[in-house]
TIKOL-407199 format. One record per residue (C-alpha): x, y, z; residue number from 1; residue in three letters. Coordinates in steps of 0.5 Angstrom, whole numbers. Example, Ala and Ser with C-alpha at 12.3 -4.5 7.8 and 13.67 -1.06 7.14 Angstrom:
<recs>
25,-9,16,1,ALA
27,-2,14,2,SER
</recs>
This chain:
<recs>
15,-77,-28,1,UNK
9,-73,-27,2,UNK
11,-70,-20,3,UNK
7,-68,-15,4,UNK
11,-65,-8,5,UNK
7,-64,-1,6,UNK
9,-60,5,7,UNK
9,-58,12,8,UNK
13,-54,16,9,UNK
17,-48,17,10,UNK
19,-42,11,11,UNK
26,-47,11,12,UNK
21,-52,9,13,UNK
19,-48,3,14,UNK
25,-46,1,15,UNK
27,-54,1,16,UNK
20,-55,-4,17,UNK
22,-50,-8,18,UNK
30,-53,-9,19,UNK
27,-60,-9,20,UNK
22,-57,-16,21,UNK
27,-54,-19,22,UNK
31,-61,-19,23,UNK
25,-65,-21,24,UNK
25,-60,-27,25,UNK
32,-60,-29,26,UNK
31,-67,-30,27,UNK
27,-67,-34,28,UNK
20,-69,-30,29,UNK
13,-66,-30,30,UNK
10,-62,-23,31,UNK
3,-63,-23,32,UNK
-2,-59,-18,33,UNK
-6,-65,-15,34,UNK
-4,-71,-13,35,UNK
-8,-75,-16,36,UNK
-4,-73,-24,37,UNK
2,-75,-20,38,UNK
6,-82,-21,39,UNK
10,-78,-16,40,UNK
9,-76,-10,41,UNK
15,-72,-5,42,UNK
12,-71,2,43,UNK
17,-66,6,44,UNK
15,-66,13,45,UNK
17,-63,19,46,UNK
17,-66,26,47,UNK
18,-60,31,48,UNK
11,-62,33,49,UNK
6,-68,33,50,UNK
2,-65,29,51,UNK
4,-64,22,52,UNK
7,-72,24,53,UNK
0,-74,24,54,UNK
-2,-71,18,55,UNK
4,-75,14,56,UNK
3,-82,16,57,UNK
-5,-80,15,58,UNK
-3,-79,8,59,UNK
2,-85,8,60,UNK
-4,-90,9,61,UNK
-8,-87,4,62,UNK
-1,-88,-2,63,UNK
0,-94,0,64,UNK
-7,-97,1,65,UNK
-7,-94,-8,66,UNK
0,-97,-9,67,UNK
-3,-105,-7,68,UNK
-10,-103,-11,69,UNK
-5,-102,-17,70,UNK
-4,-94,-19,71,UNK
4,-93,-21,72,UNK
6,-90,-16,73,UNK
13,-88,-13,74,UNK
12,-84,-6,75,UNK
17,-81,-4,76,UNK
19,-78,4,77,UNK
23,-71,6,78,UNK
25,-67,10,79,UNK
26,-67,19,80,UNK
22,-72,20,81,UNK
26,-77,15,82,UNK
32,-76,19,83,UNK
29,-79,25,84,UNK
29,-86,27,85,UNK
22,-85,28,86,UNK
21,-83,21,87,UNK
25,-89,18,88,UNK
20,-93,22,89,UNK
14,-90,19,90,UNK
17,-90,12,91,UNK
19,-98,12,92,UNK
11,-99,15,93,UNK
8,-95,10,94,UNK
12,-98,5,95,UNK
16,-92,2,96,UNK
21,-92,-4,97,UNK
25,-86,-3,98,UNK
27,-83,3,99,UNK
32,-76,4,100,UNK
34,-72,9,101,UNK
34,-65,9,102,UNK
40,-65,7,103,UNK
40,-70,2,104,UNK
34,-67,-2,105,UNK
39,-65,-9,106,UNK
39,-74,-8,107,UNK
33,-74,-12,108,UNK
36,-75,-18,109,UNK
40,-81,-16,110,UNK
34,-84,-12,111,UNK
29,-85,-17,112,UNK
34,-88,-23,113,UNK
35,-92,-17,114,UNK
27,-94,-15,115,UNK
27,-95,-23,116,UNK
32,-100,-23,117,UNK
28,-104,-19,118,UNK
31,-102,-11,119,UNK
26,-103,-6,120,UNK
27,-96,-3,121,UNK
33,-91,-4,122,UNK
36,-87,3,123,UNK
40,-82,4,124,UNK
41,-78,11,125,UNK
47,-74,10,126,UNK
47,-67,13,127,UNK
49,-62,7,128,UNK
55,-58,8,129,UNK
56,-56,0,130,UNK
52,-50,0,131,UNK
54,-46,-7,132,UNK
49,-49,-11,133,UNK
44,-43,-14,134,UNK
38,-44,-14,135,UNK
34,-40,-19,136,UNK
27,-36,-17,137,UNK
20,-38,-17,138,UNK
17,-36,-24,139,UNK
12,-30,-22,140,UNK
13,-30,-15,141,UNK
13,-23,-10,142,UNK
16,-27,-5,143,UNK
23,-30,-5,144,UNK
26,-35,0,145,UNK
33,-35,0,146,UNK
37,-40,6,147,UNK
44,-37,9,148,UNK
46,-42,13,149,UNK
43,-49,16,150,UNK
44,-53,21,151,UNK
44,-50,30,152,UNK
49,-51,34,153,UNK
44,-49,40,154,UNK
42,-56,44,155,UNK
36,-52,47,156,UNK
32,-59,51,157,UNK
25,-60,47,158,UNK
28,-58,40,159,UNK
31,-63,35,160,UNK
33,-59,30,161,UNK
40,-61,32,162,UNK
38,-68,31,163,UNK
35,-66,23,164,UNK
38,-62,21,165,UNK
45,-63,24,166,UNK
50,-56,25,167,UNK
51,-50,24,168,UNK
53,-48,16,169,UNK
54,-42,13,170,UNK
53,-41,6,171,UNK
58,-37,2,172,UNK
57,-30,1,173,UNK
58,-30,-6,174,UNK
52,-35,-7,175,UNK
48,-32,-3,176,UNK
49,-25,-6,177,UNK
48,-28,-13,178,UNK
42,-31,-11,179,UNK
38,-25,-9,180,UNK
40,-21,-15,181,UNK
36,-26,-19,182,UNK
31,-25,-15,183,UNK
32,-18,-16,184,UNK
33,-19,-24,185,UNK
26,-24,-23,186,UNK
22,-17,-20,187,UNK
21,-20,-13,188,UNK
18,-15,-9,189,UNK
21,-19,-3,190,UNK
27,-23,0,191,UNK
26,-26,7,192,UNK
33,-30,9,193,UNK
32,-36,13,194,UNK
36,-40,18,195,UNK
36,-44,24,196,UNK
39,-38,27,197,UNK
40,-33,21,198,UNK
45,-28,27,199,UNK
49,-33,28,200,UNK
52,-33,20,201,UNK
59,-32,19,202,UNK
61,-34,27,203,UNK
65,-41,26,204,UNK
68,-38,19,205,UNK
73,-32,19,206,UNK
72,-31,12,207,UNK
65,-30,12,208,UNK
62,-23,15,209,UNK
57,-22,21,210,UNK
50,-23,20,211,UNK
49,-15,21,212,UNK
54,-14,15,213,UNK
51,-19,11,214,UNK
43,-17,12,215,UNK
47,-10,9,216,UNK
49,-13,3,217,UNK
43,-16,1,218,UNK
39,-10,2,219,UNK
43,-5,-2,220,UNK
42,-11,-8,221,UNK
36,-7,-9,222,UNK
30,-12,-8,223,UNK
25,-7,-5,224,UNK
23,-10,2,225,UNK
28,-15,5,226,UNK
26,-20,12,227,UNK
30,-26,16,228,UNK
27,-31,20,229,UNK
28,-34,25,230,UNK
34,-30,30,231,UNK
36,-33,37,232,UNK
37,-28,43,233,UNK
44,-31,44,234,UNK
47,-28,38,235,UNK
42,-22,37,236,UNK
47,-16,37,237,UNK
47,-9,37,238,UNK
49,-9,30,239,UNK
44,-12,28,240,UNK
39,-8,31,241,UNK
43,-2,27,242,UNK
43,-5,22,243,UNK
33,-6,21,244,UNK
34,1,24,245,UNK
39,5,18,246,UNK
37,1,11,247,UNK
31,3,9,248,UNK
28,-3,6,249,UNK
29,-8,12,250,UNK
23,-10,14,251,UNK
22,-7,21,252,UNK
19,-13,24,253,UNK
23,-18,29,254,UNK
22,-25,31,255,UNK
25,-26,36,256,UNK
23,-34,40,257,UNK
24,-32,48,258,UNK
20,-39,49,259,UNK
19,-36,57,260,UNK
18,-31,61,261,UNK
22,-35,67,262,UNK
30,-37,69,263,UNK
28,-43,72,264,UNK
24,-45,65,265,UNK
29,-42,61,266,UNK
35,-46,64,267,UNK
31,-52,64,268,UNK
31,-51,57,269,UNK
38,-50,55,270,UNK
37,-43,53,271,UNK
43,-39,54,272,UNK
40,-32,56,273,UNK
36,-31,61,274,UNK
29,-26,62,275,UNK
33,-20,63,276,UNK
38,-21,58,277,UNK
32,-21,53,278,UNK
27,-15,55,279,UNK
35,-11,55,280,UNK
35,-14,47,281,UNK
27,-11,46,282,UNK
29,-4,49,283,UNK
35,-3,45,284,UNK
29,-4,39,285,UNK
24,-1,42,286,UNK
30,6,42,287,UNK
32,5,35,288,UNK
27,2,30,289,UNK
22,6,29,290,UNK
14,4,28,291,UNK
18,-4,29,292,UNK
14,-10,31,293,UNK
16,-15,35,294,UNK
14,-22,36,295,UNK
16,-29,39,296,UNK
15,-36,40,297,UNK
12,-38,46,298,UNK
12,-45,50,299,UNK
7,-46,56,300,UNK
6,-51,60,301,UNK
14,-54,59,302,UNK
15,-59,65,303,UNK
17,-57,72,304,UNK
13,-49,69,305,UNK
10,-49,76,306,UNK
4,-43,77,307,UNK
9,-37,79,308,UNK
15,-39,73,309,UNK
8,-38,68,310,UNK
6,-31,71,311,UNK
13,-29,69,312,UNK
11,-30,62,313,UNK
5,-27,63,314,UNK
8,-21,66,315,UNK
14,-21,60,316,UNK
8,-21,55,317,UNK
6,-14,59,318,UNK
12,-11,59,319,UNK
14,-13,51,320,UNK
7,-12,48,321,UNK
8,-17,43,322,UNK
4,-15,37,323,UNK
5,-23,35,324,UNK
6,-29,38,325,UNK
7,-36,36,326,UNK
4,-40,43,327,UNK
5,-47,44,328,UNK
2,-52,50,329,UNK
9,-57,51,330,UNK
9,-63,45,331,UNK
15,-68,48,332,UNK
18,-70,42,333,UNK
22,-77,41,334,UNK
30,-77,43,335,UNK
30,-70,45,336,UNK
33,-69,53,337,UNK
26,-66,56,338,UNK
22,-72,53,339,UNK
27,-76,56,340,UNK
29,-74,63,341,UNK
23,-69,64,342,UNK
16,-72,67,343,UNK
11,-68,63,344,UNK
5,-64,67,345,UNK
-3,-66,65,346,UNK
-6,-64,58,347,UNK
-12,-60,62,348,UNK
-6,-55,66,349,UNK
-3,-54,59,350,UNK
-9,-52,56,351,UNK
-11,-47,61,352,UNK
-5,-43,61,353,UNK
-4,-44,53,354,UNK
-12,-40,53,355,UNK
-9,-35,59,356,UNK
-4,-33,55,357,UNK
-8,-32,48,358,UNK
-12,-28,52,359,UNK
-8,-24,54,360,UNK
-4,-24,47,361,UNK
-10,-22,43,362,UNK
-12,-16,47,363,UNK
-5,-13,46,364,UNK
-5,-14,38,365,UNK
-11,-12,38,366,UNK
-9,-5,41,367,UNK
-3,-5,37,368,UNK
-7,-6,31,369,UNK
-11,0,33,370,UNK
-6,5,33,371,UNK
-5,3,26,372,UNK
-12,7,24,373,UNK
-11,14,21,374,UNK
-4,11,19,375,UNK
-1,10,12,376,UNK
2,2,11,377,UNK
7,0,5,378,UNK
3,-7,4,379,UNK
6,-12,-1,380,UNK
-1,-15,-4,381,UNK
0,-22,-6,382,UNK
-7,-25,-6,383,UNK
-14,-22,-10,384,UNK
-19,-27,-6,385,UNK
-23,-31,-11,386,UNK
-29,-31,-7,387,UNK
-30,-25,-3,388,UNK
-28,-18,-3,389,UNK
-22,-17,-2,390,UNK
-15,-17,-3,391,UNK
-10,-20,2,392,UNK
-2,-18,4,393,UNK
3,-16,9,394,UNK
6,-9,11,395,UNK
13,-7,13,396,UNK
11,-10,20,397,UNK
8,-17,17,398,UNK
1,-14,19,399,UNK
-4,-19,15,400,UNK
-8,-13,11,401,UNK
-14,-14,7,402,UNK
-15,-8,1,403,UNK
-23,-8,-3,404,UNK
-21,-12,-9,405,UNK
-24,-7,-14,406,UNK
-18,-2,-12,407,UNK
-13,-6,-14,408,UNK
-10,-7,-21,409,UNK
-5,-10,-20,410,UNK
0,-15,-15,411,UNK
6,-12,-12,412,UNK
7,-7,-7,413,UNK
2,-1,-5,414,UNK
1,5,0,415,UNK
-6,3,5,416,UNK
-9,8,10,417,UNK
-11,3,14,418,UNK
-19,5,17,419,UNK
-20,-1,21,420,UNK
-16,-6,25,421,UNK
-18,-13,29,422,UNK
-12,-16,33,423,UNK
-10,-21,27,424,UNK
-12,-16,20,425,UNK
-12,-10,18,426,UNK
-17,-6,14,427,UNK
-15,-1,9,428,UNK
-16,2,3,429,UNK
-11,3,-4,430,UNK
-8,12,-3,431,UNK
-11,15,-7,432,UNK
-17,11,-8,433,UNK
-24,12,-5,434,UNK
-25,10,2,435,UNK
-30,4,3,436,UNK
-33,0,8,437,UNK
-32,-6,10,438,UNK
-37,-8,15,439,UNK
-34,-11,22,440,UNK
-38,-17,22,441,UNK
-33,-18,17,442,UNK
-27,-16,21,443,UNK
-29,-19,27,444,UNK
</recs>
């Protein structure tokens, strides 16, 4: 089949499209770059917000609307929210042929010989917890994805990945390893682990070593800048900290979810660690890692966040000086606690608090940013813009950076003087090449 697959979400999703591809290859399928080439088409969806739903029942009408003119076409849906009940009922209404958990996605084979032998729709639903199988790179690609567990064993209030995704999972050392050095062997500049709470690996299996032990391991394979995403204050230890801080190429940047600045929200959350905990965690950072930069998830406006419970958010903001910050007003989500138990406050008093907050995370970027200029950047440039004039990629500290695109040769990483700084980019230029300038208005 000529196949095409659309997606939404996290870095986990990406991971998942990528295996998905390399499944469809295998057997013999063809991937097309547009959706109008395709006889197939997966959708792998997220449902952590409402908006990313929106999109994919959006999309669903319009497949289906072509399927009852007559195009050929099977539709197929992925991912978290095909392992809800709200997403079963969206498949059924929209009439999809195939529907795969996030954990069934290596189904895909078994799925459409069953669509091509007249079923009506083909599920599965299983969580996965064989997580041996190699998945190779990307052909090409400077940054790979490469999954150490599945699964969260936390039950945090707003959240339905435990629902999606199912339990914690660790994957075998082994295979995780082998995967990195064919990144390696493939010339990947880049490896970012991922999991639901990559920290907590290895804690349910005595065989397998600590999250610190094993973000060692995959550094010294050789892969010149390795990154994690996403850690869970509960289970970020100092081993872990020591561990950014002694291997050179870990990316010394740090995303640590704190969702609230306030006891009383955090407990109402189901977070385990409370406000003092977390600002502990971020000092000990601060004294270890050199030139680190840390940022967070942030939900404003959670049910029952009185006025005082959102200035201890404000006032967490200061105290840390997140470079970066991932802010959301409150999204009740179907079958979880706080959607359920929980009466929501008004969308105006949201809004407001989300634009306080952004505000004030904008003037700390920006300041942060600044401190850049005059200063030296390893930035792995990916992107030559077609239009424009830059060249776009991320340094150590996941600062976006935009080089002129006349001083670069090549894609791969690059030493950068930074020259300017807005609160979300940094300017620079290519060491060892002539200075340009690059007007602000452009910046801004």
């Amino acid at each position: 089949m000529r196949a095409h697959v659309i997606t939404y979400g996290c870095q986990m999703n990406e991971y998942d499209t990528h295996t998905i591809r390399s499944e469809l290859v295998a057997g013999g399928h063809h991937l097309v770059d547009h959706p109008d080439d395709a006889n197939l088409i997966l959708i792998n969806t997220c449902a952590v917000r409402g908006k990313p739903v929106e999109k994919v029942v959006s999309l669903l009408g319009e497949f289906r609307k072509a399927k009852r003119a007559g195009r050929d076409l099977t539709v197929g849906m992925m991912g978290c929210l095909a392992q809800l009940e709200e997403g079963q009922e969206i498949a059924r209404k929209f009439e999809v042929d195939v529907l795969l958990g996030p954990g069934a996605i290596t189904d895909v084979h078994d799925a459409l010989k069953a669509v091509d032998a007249g079923r009506e729709r083909y599920e599965s639903l299983r969580f996965k917890t064989d997580l041996d199988t190699l998945i190779p790179p990307a052909p090409d690609a400077l940054t790979g994805f490469l999954t150490i567990m599945r699964g969260c064993d936390h039950h945090c209030t707003y959240c339905i990945v435990p629902t999606t995704r199912g339990p914690e999972v660790s994957r075998p050392v082994d295979a995780i390893l082998a995967e990195a050095e064919a990144m390696r062997d493939a010339g990947v500049q880049e490896v970012v682990l991922l999991g639901q709470n990559v920290n907590s690996y290895g804690l349910k299996d005595d065989d397998l070593p600590s999250f610190a032990e094993l973000l060692r391991r995959v550094a010294q394979v050789g892969i010149p800048r390795v990154k994690f995403t996403t850690s869970h204050p509960m289970n970020f230890s100092s081993d872990v900290i020591d561990a950014i801080a002694e291997e050179p190429n870990v990316a010394n940047y740090i995303h640590l979810p704190v969702q609230s600045g306030s006891d009383r929200v955090l407990r109402r959350m189901a977070r385990e660690y409370r406000r003092e905990r977390y600002l502990d965690i971020v000092r000990e950072i601060r004294a270890k890692v050199d030139d680190v930069v840390l940022s967070t998830d942030v939900i404003v406006g959670f049910p029952g966040e009185t006025d005082e419970d959102f200035e201890a958010t404000l006032s967490l903001f200061e105290e840390v000086g997140y470079e970066h910050a991932y802010m959301f007003a409150y999204s009740a989500r179907p079958g979880t606690p706080s959607a359920e138990h929980f009466e929501d406050l008004p969308r105006e008093t949201k809004i407001a608090r989300l634009q306080r907050l952004i505000d004030l995370q904008k003037r700390y970027a920006f300041d942060a940013n600044r401190r850049w200029i005059g200063r030296r950047a390893r930035v792995l440039i990916r992107e030559i813009q077609r239009e424009g004039d830059y060249a776009m990629g991320h340094s150590d500290q996941n600062h976006t950076v935009l080089v002129p695109k006349d001083q670069v040769t090549r894609l791969g990483l690059h030493d950068v003087e930074v020259t300017q700084a807005t609160p979300h980019t940094l300017y620079g230029t290519v060491a060892g090449r002539d200075a340009t300038a690059i007007p602000l208005a452009v910046a801004s």
